[in-house]
PDB file of N, CA, C and O in Angstrom, chain B, residues numbered from 101:
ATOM      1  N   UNK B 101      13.629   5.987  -2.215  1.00  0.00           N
ATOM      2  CA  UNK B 101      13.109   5.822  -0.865  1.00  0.00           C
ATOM      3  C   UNK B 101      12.257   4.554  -0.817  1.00  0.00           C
ATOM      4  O   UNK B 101      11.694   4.134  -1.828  1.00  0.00           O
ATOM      5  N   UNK B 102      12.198   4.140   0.001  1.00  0.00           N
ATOM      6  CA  UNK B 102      11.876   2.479   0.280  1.00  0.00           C
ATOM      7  C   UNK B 102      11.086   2.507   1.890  1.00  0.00           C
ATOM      8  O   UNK B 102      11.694   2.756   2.931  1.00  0.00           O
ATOM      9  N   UNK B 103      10.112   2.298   1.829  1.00  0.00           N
ATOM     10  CA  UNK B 103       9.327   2.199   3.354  1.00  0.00           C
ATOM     11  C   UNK B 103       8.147   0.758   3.048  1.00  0.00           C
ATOM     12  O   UNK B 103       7.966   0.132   2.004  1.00  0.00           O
ATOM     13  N   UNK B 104       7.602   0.616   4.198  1.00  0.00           N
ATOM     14  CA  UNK B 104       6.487  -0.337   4.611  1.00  0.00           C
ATOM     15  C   UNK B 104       5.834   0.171   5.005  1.00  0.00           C
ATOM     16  O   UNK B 104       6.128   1.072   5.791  1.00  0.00           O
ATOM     17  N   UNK B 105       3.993  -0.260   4.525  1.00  0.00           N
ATOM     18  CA  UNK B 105       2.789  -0.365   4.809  1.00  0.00           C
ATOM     19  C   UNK B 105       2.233  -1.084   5.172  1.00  0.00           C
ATOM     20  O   UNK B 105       1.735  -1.887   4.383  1.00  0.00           O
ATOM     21  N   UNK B 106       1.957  -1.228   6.867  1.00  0.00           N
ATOM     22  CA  UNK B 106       0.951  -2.453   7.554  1.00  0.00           C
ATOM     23  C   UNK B 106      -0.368  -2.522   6.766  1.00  0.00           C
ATOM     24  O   UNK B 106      -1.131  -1.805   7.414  1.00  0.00           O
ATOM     25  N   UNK B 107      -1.002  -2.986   5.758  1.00  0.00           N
ATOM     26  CA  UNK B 107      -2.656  -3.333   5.056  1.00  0.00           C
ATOM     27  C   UNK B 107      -2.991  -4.461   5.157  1.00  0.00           C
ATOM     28  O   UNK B 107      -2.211  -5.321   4.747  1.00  0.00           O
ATOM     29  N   UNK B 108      -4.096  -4.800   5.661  1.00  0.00           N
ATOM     30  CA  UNK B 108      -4.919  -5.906   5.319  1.00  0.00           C
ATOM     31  C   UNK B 108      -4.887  -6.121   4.058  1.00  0.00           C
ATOM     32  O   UNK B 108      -5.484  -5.302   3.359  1.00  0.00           O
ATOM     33  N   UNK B 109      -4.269  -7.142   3.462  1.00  0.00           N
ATOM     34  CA  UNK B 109      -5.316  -7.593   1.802  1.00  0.00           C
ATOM     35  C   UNK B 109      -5.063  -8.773   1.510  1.00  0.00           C
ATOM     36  O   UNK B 109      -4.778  -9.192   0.388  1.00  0.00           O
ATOM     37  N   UNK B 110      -5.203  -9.738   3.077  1.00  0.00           N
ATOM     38  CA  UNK B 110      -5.251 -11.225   2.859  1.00  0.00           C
ATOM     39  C   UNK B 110      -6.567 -11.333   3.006  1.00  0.00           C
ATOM     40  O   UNK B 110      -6.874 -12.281   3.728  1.00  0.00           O
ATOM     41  N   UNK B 111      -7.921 -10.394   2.373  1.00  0.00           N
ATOM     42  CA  UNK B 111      -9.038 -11.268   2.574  1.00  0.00           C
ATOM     43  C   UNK B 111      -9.851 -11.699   1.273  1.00  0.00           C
ATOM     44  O   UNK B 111     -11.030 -12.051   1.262  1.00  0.00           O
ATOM     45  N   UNK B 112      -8.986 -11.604   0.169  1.00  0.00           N
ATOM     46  CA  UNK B 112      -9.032 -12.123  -1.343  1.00  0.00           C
ATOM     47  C   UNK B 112      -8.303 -11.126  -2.246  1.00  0.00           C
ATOM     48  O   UNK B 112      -7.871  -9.973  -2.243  1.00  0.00           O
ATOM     49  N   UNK B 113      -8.414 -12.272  -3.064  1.00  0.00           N
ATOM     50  CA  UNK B 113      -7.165 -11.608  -4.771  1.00  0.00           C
ATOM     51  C   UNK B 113      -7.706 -10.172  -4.944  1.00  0.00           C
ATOM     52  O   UNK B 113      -6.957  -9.195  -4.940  1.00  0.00           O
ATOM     53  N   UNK B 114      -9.129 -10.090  -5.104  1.00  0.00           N
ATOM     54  CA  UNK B 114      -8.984  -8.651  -5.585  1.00  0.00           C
ATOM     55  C   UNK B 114      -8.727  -7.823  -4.385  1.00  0.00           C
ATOM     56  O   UNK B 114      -8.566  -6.689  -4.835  1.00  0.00           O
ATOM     57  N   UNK B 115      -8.607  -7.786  -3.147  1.00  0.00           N
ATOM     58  CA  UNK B 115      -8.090  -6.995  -2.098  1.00  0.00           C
ATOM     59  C   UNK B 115      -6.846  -6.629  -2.570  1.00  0.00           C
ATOM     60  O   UNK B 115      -6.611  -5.421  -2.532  1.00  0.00           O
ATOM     61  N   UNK B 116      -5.698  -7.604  -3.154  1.00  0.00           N
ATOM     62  CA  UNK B 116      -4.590  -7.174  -3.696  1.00  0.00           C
ATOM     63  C   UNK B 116      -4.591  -6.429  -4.462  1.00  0.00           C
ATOM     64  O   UNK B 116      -3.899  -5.496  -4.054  1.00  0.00           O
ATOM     65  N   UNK B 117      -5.193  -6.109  -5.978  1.00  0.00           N
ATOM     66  CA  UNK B 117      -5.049  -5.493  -6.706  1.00  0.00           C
ATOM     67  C   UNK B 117      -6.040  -4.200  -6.550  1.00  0.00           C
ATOM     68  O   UNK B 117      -6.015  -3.390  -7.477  1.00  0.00           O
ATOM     69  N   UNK B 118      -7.015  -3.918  -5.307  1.00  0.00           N
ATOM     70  CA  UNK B 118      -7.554  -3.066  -5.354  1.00  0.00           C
ATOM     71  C   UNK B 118      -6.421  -2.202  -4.477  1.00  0.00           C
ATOM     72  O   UNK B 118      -6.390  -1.005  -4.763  1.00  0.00           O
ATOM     73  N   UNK B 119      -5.883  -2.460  -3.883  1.00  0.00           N
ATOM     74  CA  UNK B 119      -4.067  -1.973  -3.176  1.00  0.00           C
ATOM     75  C   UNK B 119      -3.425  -1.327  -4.134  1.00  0.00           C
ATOM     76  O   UNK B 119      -3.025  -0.164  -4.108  1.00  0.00           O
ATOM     77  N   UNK B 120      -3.340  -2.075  -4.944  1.00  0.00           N
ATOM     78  CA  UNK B 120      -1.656  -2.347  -6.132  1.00  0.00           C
ATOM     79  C   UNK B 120      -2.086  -1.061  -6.529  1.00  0.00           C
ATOM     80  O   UNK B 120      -1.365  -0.075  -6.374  1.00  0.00           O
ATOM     81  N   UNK B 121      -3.515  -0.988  -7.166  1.00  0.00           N
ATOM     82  CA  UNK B 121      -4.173   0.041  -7.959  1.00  0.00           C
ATOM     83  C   UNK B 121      -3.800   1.231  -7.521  1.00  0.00           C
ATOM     84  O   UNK B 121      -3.083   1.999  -8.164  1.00  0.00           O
ATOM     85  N   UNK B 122      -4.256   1.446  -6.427  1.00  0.00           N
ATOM     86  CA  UNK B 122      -4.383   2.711  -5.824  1.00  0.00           C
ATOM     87  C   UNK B 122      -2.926   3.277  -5.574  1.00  0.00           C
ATOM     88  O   UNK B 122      -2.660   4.356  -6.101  1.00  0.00           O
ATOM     89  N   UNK B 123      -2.135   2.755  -4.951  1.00  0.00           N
ATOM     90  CA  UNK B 123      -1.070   2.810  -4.654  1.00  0.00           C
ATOM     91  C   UNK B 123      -0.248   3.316  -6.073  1.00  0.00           C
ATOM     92  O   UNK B 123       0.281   4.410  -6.269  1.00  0.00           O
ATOM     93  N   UNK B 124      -0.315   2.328  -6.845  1.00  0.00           N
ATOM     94  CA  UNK B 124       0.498   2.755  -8.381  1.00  0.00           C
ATOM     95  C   UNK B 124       0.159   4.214  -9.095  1.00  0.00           C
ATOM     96  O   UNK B 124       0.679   4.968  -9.918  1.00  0.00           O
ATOM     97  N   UNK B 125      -1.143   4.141  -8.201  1.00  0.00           N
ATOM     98  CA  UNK B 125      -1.835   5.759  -9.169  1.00  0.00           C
ATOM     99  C   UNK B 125      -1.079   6.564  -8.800  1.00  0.00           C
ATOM    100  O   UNK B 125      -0.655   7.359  -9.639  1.00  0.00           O
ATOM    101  N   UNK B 126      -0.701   6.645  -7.642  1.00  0.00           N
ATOM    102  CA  UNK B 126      -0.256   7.904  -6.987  1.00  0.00           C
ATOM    103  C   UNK B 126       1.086   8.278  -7.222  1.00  0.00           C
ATOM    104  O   UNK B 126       1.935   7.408  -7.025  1.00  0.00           O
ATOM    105  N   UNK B 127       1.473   9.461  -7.627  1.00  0.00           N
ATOM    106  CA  UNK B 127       2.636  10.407  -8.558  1.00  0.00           C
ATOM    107  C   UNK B 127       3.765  10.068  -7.883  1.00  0.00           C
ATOM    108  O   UNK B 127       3.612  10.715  -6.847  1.00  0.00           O
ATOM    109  N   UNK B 128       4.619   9.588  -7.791  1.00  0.00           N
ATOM    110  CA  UNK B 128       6.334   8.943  -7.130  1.00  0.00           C
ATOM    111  C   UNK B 128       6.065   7.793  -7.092  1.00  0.00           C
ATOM    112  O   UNK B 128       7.018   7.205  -7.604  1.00  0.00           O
ATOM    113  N   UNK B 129       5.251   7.031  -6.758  1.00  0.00           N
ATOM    114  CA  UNK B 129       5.470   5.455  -6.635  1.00  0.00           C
ATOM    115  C   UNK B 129       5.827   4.604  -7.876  1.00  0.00           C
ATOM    116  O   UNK B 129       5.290   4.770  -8.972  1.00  0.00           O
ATOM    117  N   UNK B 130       6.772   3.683  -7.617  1.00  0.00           N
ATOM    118  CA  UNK B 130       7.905   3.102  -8.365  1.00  0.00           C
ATOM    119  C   UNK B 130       7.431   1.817  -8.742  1.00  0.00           C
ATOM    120  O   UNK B 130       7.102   1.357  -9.836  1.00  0.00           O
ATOM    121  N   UNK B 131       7.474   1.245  -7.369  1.00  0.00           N
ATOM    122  CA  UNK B 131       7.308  -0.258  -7.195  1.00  0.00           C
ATOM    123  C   UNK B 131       6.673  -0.425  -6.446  1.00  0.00           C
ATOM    124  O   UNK B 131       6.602   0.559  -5.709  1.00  0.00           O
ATOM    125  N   UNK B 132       5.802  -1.576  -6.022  1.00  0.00           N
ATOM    126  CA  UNK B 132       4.739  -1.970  -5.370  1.00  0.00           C
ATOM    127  C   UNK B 132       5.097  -3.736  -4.953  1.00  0.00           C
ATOM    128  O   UNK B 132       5.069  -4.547  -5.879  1.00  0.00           O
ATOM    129  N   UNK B 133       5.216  -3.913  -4.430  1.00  0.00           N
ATOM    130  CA  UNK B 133       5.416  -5.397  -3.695  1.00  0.00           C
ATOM    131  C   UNK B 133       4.266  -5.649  -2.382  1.00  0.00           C
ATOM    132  O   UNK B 133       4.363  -4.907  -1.405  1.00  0.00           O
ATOM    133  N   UNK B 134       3.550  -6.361  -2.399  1.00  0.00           N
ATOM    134  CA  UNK B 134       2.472  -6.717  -1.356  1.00  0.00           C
ATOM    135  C   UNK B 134       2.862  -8.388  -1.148  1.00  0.00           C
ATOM    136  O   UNK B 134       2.910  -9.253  -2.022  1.00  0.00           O
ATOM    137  N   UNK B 135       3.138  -8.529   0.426  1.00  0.00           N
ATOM    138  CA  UNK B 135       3.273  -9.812   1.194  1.00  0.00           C
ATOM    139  C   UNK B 135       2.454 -10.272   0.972  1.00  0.00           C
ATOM    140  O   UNK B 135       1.673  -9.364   0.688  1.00  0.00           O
ATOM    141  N   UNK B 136       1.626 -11.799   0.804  1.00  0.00           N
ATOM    142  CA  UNK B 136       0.827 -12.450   0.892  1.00  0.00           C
ATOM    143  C   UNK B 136       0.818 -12.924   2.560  1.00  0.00           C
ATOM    144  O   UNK B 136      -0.241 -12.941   3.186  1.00  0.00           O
ATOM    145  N   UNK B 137       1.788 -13.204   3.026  1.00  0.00           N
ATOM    146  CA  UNK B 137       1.441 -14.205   4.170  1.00  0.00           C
ATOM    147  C   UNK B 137       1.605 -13.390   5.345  1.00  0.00           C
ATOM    148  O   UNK B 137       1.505 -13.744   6.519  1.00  0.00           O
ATOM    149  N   UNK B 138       1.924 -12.021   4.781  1.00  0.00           N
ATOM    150  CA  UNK B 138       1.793 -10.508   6.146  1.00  0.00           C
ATOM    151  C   UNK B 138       1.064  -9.483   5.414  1.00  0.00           C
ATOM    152  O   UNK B 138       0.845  -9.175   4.242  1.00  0.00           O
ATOM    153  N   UNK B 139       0.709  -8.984   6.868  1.00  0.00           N
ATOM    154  CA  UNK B 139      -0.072  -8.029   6.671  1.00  0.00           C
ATOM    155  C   UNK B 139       0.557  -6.796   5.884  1.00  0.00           C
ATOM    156  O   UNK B 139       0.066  -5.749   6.304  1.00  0.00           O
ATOM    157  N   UNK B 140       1.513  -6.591   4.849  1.00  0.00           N
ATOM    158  CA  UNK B 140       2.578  -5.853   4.341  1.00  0.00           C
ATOM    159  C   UNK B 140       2.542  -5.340   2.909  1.00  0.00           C
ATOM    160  O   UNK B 140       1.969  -5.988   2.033  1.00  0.00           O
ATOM    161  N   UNK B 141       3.092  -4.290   2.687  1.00  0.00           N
ATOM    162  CA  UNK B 141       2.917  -3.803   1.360  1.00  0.00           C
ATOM    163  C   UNK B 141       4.507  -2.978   1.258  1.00  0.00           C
ATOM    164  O   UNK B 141       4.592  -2.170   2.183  1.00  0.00           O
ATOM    165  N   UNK B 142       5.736  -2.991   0.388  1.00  0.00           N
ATOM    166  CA  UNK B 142       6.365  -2.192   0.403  1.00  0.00           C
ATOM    167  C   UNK B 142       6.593  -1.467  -1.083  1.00  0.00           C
ATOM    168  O   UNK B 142       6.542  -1.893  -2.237  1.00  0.00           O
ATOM    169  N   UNK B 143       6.888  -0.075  -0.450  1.00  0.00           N
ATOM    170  CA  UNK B 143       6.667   0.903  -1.697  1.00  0.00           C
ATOM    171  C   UNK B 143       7.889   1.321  -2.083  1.00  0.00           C
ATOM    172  O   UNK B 143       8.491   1.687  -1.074  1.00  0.00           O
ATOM    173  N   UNK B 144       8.654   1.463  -3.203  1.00  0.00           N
ATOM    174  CA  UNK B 144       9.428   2.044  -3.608  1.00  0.00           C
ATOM    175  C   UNK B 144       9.046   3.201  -4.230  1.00  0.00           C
ATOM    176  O   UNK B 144       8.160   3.183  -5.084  1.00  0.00           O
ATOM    177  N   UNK B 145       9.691   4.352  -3.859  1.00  0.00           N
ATOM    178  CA  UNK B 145       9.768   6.210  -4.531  1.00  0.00           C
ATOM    179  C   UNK B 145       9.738   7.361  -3.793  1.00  0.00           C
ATOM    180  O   UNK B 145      10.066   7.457  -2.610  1.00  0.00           O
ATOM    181  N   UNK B 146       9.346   8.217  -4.495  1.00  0.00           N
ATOM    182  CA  UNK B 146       9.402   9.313  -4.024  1.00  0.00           C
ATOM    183  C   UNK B 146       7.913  10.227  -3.923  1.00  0.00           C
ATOM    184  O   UNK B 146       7.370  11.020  -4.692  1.00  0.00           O
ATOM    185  N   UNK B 147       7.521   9.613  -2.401  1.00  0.00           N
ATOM    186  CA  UNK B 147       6.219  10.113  -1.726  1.00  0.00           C
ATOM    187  C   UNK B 147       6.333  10.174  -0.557  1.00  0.00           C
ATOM    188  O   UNK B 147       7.194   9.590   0.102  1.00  0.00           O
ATOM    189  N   UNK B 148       5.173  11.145   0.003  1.00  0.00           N
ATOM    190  CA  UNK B 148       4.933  10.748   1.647  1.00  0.00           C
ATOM    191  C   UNK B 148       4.143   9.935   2.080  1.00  0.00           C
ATOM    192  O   UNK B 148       2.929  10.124   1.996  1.00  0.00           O
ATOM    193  N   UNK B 149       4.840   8.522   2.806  1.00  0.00           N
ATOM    194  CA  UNK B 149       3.809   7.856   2.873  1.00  0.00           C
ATOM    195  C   UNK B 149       2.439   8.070   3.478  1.00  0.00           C
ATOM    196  O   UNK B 149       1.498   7.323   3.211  1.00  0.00           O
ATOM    197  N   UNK B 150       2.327   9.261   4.424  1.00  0.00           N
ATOM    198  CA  UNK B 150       0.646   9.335   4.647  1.00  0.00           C
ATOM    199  C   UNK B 150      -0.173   9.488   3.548  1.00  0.00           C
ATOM    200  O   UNK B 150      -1.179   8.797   3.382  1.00  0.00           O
ATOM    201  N   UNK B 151       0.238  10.457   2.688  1.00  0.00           N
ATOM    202  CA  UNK B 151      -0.491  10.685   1.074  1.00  0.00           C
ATOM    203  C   UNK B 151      -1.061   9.110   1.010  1.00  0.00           C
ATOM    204  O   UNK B 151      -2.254   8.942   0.759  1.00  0.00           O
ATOM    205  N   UNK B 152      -0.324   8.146   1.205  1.00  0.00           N
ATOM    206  CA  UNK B 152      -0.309   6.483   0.745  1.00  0.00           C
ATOM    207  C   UNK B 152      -1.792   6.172   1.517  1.00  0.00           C
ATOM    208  O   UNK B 152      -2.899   5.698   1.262  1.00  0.00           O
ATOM    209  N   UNK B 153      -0.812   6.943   2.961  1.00  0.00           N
ATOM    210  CA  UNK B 153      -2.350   6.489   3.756  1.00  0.00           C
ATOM    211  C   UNK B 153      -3.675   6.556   3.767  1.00  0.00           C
ATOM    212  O   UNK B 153      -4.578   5.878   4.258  1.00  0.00           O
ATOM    213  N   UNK B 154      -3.589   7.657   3.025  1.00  0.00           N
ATOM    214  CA  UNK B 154      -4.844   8.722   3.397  1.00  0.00           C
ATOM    215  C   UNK B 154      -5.857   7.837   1.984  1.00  0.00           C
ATOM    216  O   UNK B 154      -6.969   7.331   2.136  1.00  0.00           O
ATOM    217  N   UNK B 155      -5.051   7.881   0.691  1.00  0.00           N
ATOM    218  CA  UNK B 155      -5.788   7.331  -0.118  1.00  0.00           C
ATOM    219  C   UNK B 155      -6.035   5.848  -0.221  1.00  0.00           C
ATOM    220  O   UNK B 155      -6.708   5.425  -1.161  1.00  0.00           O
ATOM    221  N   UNK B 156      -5.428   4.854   0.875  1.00  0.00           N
ATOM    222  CA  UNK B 156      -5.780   3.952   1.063  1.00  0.00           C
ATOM    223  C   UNK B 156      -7.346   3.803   2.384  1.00  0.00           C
ATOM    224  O   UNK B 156      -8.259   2.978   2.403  1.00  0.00           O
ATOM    225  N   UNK B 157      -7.065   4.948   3.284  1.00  0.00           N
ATOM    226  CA  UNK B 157      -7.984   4.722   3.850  1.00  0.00           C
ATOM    227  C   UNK B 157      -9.217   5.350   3.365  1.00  0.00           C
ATOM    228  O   UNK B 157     -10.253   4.971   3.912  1.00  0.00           O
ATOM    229  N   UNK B 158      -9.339   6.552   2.116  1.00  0.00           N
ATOM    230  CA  UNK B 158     -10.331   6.750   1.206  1.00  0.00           C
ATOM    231  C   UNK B 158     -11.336   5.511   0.787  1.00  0.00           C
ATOM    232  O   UNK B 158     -12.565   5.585   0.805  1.00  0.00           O
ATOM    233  N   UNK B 159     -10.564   4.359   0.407  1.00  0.00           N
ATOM    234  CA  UNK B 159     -10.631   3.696  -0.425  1.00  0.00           C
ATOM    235  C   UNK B 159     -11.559   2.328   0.687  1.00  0.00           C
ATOM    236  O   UNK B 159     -12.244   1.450   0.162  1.00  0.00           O
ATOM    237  N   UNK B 160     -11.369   2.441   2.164  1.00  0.00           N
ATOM    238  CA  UNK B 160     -12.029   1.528   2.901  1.00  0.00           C
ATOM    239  C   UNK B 160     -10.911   0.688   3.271  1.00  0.00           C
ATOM    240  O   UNK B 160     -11.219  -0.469   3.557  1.00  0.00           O
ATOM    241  N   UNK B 161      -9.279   1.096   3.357  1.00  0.00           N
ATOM    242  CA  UNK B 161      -8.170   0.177   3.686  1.00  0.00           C
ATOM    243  C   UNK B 161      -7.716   0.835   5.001  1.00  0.00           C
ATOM    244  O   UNK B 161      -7.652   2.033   5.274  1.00  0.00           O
ATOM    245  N   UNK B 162      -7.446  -0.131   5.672  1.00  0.00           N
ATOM    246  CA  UNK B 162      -6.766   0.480   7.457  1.00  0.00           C
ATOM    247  C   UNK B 162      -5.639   0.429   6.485  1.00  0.00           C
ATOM    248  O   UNK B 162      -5.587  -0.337   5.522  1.00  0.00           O
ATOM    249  N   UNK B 163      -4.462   1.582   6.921  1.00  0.00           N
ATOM    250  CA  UNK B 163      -2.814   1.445   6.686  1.00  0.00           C
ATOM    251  C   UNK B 163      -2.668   2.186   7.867  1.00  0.00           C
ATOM    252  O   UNK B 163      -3.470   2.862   8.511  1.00  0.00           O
ATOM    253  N   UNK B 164      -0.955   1.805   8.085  1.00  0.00           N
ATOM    254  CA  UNK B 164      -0.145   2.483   8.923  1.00  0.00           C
ATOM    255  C   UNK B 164       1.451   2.462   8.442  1.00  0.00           C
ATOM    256  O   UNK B 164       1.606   1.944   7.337  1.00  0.00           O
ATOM    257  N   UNK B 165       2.079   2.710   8.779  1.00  0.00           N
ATOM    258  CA  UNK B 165       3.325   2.759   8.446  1.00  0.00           C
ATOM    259  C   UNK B 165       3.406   1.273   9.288  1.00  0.00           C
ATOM    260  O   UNK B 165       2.642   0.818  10.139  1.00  0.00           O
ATOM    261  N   UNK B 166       4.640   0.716   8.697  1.00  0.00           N
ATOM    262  CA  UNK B 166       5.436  -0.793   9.165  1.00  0.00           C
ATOM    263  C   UNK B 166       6.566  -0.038  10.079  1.00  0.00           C
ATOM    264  O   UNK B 166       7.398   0.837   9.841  1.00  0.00           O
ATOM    265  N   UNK B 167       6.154  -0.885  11.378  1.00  0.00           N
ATOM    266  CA  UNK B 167       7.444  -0.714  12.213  1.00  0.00           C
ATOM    267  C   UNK B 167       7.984  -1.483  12.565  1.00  0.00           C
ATOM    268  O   UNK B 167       9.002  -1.273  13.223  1.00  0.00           O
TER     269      UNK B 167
END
């Protein structure tokens, strides 16, 4: 399964990897790819992306699903 995450994390390097982090922790996620020049993150596996959401917005990150 393959979806998109609208996140902010063009406002420095570690914004990226404080993403990557969180995201990778979580039990199905595969792959992790984050846009630099969009507001974008796409996930490869087997999760729901709100789970994605919820612990990104734990964490002090707006997400939404990419439409």
């Amino acid at each position: 399964q393959k979806f998109e995450l609208k996140v902010s994390v063009n406002c420095c390097g570690g914004c990226k990897k404080k993403v990557k982090k969180i995201l990778q922790g979580v039990e199905g996620v595969l792959k992790t790819k984050i846009d630099p020049l969009q507001p974008k993150v796409t996930i490869l596996g087997q999760v729901d992306p709100q789970i994605l959401i919820k612990k990104l917005l734990k964490a002090g990150k707006q997400a939404e699903v990419w439409s």
